[in-house]
Structures are given as C-alpha cells and as structure tokens.
Backbone as numpy.savetxt, mean C-alpha at the origin, in Angstrom:
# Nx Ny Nz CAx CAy CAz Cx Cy Cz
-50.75 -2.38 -18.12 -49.69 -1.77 -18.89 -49.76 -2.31 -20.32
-49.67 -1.25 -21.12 -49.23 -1.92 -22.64 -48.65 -2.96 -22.66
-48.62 -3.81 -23.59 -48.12 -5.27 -23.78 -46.93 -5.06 -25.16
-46.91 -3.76 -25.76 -45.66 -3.31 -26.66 -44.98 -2.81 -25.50
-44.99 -1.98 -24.45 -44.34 -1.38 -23.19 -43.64 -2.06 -22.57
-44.46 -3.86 -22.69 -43.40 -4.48 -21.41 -42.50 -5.38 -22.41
-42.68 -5.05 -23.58 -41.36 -5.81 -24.14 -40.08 -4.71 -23.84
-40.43 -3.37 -24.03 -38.86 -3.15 -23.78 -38.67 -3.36 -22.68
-39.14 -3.41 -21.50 -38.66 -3.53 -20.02 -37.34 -4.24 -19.80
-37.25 -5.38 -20.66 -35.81 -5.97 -20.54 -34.32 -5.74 -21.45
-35.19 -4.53 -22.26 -34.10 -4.02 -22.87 -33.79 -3.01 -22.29
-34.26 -2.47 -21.56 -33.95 -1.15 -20.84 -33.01 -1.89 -19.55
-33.35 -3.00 -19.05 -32.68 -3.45 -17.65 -31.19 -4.20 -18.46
-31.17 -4.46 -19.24 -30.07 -5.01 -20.83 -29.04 -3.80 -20.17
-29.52 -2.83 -21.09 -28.62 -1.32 -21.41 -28.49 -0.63 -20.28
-29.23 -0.85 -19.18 -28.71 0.02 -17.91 -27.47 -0.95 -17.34
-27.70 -2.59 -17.07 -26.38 -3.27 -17.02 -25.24 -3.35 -17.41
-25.58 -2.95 -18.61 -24.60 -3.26 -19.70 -23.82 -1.52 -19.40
-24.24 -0.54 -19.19 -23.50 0.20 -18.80 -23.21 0.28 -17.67
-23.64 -0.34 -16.30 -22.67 -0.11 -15.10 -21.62 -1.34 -15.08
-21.53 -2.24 -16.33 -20.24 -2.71 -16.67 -19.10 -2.42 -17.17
-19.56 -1.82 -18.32 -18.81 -0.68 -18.84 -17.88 0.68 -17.84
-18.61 1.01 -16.93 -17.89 1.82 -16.32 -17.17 1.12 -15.15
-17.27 -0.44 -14.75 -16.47 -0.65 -14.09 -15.54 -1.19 -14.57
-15.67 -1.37 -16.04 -14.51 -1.96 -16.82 -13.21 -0.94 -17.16
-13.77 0.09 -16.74 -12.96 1.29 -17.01 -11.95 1.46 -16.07
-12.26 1.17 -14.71 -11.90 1.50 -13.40 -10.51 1.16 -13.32
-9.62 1.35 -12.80 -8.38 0.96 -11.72 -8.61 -0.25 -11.02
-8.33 -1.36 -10.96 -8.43 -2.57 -9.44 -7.65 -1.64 -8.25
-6.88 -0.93 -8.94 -5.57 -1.13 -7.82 -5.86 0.62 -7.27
-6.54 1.48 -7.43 -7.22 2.49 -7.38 -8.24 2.52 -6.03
-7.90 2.18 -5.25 -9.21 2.45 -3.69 -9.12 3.32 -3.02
-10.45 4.05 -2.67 -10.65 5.34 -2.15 -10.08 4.66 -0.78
-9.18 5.55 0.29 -8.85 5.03 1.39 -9.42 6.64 2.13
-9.73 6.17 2.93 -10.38 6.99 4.25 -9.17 7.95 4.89
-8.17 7.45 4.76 -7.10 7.49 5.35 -6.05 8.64 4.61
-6.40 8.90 3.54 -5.31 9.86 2.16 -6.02 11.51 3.02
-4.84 11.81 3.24 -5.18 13.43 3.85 -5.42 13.70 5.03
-5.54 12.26 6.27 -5.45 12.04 7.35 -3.37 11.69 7.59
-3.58 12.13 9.07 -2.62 11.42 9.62 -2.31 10.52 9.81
-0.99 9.52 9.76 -0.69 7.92 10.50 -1.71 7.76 11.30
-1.67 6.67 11.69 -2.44 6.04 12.92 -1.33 5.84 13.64
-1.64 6.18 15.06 -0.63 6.33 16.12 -0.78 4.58 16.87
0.17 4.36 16.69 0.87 2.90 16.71 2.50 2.22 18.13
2.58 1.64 17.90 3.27 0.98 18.87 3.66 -0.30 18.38
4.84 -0.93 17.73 4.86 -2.51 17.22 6.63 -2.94 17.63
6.14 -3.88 17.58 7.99 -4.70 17.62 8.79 -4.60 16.23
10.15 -4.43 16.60 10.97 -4.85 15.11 10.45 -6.28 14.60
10.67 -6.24 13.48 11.38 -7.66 12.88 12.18 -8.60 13.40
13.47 -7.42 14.08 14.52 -7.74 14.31 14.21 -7.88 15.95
14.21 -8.77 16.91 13.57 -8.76 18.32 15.08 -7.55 19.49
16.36 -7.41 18.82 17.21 -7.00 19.50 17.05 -5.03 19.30
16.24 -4.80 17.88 15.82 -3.41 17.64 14.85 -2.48 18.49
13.75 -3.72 19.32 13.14 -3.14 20.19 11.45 -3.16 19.64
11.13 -2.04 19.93 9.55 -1.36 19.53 9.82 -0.29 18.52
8.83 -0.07 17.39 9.17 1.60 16.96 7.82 1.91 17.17
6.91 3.06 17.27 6.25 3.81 17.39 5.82 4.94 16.08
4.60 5.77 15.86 4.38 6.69 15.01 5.35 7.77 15.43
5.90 7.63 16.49 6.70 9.29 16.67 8.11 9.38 15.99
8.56 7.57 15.70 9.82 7.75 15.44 10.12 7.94 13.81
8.91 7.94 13.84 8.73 8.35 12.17 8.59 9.90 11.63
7.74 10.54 12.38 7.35 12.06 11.83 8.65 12.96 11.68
8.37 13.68 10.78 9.37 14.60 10.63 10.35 13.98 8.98
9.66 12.68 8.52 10.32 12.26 7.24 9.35 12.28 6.59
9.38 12.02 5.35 8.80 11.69 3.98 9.12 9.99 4.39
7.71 9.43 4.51 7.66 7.63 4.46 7.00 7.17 3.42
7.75 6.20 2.28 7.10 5.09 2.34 7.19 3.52 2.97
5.24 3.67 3.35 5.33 2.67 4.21 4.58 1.34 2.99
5.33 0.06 3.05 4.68 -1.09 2.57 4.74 -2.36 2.99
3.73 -2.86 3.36 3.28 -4.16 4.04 3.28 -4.57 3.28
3.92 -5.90 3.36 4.68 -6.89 2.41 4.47 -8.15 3.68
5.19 -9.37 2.60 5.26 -10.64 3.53 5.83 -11.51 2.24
7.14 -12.28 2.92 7.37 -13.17 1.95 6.83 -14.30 1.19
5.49 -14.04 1.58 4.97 -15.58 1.05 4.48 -15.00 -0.29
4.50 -13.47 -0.53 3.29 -12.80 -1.62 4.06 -12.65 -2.56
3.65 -13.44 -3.85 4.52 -13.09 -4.69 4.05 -11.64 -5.07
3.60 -10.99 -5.77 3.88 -9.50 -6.02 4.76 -8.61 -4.95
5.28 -9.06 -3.55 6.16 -8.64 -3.07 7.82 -8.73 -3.79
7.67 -9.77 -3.99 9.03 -10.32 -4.50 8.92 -9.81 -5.96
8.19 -8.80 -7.16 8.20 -8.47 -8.17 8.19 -7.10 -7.67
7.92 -6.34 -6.78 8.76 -5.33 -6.17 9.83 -4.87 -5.63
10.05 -5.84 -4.93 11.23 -5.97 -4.47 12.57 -5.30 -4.51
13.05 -5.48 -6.09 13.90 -5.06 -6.36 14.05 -3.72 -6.71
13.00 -3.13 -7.20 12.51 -1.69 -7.41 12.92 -0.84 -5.86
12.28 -1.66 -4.83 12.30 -0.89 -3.52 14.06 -1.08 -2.88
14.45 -1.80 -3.40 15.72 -2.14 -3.34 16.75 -0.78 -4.20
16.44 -0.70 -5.54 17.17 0.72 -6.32 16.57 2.00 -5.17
15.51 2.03 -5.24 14.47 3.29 -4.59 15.32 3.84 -3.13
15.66 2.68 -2.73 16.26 2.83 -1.39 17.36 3.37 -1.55
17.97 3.41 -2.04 19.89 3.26 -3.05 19.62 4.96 -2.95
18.70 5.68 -3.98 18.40 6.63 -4.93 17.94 7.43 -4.51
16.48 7.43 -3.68 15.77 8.39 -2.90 16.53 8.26 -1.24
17.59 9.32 -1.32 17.92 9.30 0.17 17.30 10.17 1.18
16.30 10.69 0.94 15.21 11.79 1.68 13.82 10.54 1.76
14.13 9.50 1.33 12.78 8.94 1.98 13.50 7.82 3.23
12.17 7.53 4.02 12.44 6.49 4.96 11.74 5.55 4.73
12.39 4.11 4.29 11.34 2.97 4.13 11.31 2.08 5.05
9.89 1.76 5.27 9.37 0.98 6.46 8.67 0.13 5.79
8.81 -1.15 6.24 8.72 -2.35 5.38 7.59 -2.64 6.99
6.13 -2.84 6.50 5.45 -3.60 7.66 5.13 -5.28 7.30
5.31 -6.28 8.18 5.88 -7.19 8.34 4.44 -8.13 8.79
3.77 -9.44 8.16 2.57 -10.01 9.00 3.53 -10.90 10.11
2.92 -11.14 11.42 3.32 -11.72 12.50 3.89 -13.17 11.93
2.57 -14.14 11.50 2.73 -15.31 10.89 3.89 -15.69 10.38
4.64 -14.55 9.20 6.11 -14.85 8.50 7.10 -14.23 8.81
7.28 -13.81 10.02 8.73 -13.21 10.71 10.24 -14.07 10.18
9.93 -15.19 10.80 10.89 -16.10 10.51 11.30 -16.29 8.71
10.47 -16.13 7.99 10.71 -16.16 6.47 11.31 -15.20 5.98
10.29 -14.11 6.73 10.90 -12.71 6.40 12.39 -12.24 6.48
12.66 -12.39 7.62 14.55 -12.38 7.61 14.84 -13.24 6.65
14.25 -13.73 6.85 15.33 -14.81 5.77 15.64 -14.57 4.31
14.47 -13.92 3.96 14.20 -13.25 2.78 14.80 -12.01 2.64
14.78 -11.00 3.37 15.33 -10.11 3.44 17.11 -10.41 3.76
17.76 -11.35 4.29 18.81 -11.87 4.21 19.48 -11.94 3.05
19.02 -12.90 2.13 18.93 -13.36 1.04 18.71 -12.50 -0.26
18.07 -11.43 -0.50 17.90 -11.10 -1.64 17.85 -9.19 -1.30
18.04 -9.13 0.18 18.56 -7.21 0.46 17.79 -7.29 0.86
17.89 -5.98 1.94 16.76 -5.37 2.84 16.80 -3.71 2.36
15.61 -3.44 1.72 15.66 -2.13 1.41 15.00 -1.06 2.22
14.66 -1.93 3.55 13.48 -1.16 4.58 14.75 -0.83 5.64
14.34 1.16 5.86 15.29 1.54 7.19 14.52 1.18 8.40
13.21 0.86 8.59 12.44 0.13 9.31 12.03 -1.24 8.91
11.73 -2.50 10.31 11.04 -3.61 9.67 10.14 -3.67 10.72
8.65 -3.42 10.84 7.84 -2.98 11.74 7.16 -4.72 11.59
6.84 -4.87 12.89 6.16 -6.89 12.90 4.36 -5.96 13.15
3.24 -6.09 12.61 2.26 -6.25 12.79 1.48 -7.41 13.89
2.32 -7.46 14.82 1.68 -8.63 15.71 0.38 -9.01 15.79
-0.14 -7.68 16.11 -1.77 -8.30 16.55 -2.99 -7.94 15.20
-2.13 -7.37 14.43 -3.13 -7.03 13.04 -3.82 -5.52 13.10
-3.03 -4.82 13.90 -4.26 -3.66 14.63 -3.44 -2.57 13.52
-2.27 -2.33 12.98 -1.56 -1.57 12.58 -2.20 -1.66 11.25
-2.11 -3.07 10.93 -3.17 -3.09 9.14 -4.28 -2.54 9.12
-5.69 -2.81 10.27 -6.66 -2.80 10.68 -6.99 -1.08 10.84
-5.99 -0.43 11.11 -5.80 0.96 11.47 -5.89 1.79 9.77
-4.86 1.19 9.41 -4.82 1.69 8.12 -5.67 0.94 6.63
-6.69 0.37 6.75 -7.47 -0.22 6.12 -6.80 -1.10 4.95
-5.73 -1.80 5.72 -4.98 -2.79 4.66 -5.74 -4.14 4.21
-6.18 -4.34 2.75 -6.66 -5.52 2.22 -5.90 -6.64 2.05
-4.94 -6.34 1.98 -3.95 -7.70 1.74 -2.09 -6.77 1.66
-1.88 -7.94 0.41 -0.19 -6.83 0.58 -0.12 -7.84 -0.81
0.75 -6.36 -1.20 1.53 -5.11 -0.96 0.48 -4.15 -0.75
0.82 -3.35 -0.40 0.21 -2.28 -0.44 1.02 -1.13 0.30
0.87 0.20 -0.69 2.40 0.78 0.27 1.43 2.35 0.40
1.89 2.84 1.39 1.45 4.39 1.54 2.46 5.42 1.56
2.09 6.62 1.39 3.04 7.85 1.02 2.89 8.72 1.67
4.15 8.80 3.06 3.27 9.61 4.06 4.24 10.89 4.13
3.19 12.34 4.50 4.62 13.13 4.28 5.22 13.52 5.63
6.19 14.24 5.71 6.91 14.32 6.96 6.13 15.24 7.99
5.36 15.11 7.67 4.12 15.72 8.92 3.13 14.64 9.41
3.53 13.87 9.27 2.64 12.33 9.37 1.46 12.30 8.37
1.10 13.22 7.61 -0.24 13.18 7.05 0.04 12.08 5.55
-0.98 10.96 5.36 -0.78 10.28 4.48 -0.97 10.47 2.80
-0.56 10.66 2.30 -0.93 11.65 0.71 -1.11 10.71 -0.08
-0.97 9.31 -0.24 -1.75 8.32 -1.29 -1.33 6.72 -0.76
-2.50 6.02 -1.02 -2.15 4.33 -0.61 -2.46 4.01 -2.59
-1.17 2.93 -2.36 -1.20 1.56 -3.66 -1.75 0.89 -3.11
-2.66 -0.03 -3.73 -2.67 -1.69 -3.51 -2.22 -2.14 -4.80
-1.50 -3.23 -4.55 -0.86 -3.79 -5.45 0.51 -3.74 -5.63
1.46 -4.78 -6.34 3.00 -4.23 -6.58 2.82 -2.95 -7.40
4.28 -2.46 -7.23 4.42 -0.91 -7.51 5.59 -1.58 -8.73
5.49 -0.74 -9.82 6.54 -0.82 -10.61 7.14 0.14 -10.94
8.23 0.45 -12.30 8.77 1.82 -12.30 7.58 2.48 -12.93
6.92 1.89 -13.90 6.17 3.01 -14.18 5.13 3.69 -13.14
4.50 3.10 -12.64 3.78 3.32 -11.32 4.28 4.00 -10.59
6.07 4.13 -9.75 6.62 4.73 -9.20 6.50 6.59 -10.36
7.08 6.44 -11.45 7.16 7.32 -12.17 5.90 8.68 -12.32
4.69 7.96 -12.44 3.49 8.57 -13.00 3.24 8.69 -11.91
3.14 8.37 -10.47 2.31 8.40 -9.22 2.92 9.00 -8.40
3.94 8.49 -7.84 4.29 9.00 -6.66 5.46 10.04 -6.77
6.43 10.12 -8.22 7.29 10.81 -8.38 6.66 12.18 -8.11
5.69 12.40 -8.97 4.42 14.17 -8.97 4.27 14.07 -7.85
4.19 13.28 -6.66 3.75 13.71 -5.11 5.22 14.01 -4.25
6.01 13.37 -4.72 7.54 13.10 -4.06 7.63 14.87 -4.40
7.61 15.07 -5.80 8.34 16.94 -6.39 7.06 17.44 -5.05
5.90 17.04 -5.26 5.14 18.72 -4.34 5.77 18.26 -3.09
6.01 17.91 -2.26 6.33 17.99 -0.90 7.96 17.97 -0.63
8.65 18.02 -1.37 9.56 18.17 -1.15 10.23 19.43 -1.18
C-alpha cells in the first residue's frame, strides 16, 4: 500500500469516531426503545404494599388509562417526583396510579408514603422481580403509559417532571382520551 495512503488511515478512523460520538451526544439517556410500547401489560399477579389489600392482578387494571411507576424509597429521583405525582393524582381524575414497589423496601416504603402522601390508587410489591423483569425495567423510576385497553403507549426512565409530563405524555393523555 502507498505509504502517503496509510497516513490517512488514522484520520479516517479519527473522523468516523469522532462522529459516532457526536451522534450519541445528541441522543436522549432517558429515551429507550422498549419492546414493550404498542404491546400489552404483561399479565401479572403481585401482593399489595399494604399485606391487608390482598393481591392485584393485570385484570384489575384494564379498562383505565394507567400510569404505572416503579419507584422505591431509597431512589432519590423518586422523591424529586414525587410531588408532581402527588398534584397529577389531585388533577388527572381519569388516570389510575399504580405505584410498583421493590420487595427489599416495603417497610420504608409505607413509611414514606405515610409521611410525605400516597399518590398511588395502587401499591403493587414486586416480590420476586418477575413484574420488572416482564416489563424490561432498568432501575427506577421509570413509569409507563398504559391505555385502557391494556396496551402500553410509552415507558420514561428517569424522574418525570412538569415539563416532561407537559411535552410527553400530555399529547398521548389528549389522543386516547
């Protein structure tokens, strides 16, 4: 090979890097394709929060507009939501919020929810991890937007704020309603 040829070789491997940085610099973090957007719930079975509420199930849900968000008191970006899902609850009386719960912080969780409002008409316990695992949950928060046909129409990761509520899910809240 030319010996002027193989000097650019590393400018060419430079500028091809240097642009698949660029386009991931562009990206969303909080933006993940989920498998799951345009599918149905995952058909489920879990304990309350509350041990005297019982079990709830995917059936006792269909037929609403849900948002669902797995939370846990130990996360702080839960607690910088919080209060948002707290007005939301107040305001949107056509949604049902289901607050999913990790096994590990039950005990915190009431307590938390004691303490600073419970804005969930559900508190679903994730016991065995299969309910996250179902719905390809990375961590928490992370909330989904399911419509009253069970079919799921968008997952957050990350806290949700007003603007986020505003620009995102308000345009999905008007079409299905």
């Amino acid at each position: 090979m030319n010996r002027r040829l193989k000097l650019f070789i590393p400018v060419v491997i430079f500028l091809l890097m240097s642009g698949f940085l660029l386009f991931g610099l562009t990206r969303d973090p909080n933006v993940v394709p989920s498998a799951l957007v345009d599918r149905p719930l995952p058909i489920f079975t879990q304990p309350s929060l509350y041990p005297e509420q019982g079990e709830y199930s995917t059936e006792d849900f269909i037929g609403n507009i849900l948002l669902i968000n797995i939370w846990g008191s130990w996360c702080p970006p839960c607690h910088l939501e919080h209060p948002l899902f707290l007005e939301l609850s107040e305001s949107e009386q056509d949604i049902t919020f289901v607050g999913i719960s990790y096994e590990y912080s039950m005990e915190e969780d009431r307590l938390f929810l004691e303490e600073r409002g419970n804005p969930f008409d559900y508190n679903v316990v994730d016991f065995d991890s299969s309910l996250r695992i179902d719905l390809g949950v990375t961590g928490a928060p992370e909330t989904f937007l399911v419509d009253q046909n069970g079919m799921i129409l968008h997952r957050h990761i990350g806290a949700i704020d007003s603007s986020i509520w505003n620009d995102t899910f308000v345009p999905l809240l008007e079409q299905i309603r």
